[in-house]
C-alpha positions, 0 to 999 in steps of 0.5 A: 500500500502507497502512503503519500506524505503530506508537505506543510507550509512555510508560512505556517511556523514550525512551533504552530505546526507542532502544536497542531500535530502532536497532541500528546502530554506530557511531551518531552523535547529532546535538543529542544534549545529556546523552545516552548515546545515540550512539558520537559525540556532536555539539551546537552548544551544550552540551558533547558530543564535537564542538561543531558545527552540524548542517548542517556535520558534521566527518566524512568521507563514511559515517563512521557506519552511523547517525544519531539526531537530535532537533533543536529543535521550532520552525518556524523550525528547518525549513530548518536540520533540511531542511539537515541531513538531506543531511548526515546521509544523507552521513555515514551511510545510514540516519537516525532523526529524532526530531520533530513533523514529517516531513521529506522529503529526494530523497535518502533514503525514509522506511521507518518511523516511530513516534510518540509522545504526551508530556504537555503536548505538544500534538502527536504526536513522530514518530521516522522512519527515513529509508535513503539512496536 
């Protein structure tokens, strides 16, 4: 079976689109940075509620209904963000990845994905939501 992905506007913010998309509470925003998305915000490197890495959460198995991720872009990220997706589907049963790729984990099915355009990028950003299996 075919399954077309739908594409969102520029003109609609990111943070809206979010919000519109991603009903589940309590969220957790992994390298959220200055964002107000999230019940509870995690980012190794500026301030948020927990400074932690991705790959470790301090959390306890389903502490969240749902994560939102927007990781870092470079290939070099890719066995990290591989990483962090177990740990996300253990603190949580549905994942949002925000990202230029798609990642596969055994422990989670891609159920939909949306992708987006920006400027100045030159390749598609893909939102993906991924429910544990």
């Amino acid at each position: 079976m075919t399954k077309y992905i739908e594409a969102f506007s520029w003109t609609n913010t990111i943070e809206n689109f979010l919000i519109s998309i991603i009903d589940e509470k309590p969220l957790l925003h992994v390298c959220s940075g200055k964002s107000e998305i999230g019940d509870v915000t995690v980012d190794k490197y500026v301030k948020a509620d927990y400074n932690y890495d991705m790959i470790k959460l301090p959390f306890d198995n389903d502490s969240f209904a749902a994560v939102f991720c927007d990781p870092p872009w470079n290939n070099g990220m890719k066995k990290d963000v591989a990483d962090a997706m177990k740990e996300f589907i253990r603190v949580a049963p549905v994942v949002y990845l925000m990202s230029p790729l798609i990642w596969g984990s055994s422990k989670a099915t891609l159920v939909n994905a949306w992708v987006r355009w920006f400027p100045g990028v030159n390749q598609a950003v893909v939102i993906s939501k991924y429910i544990r299996n």
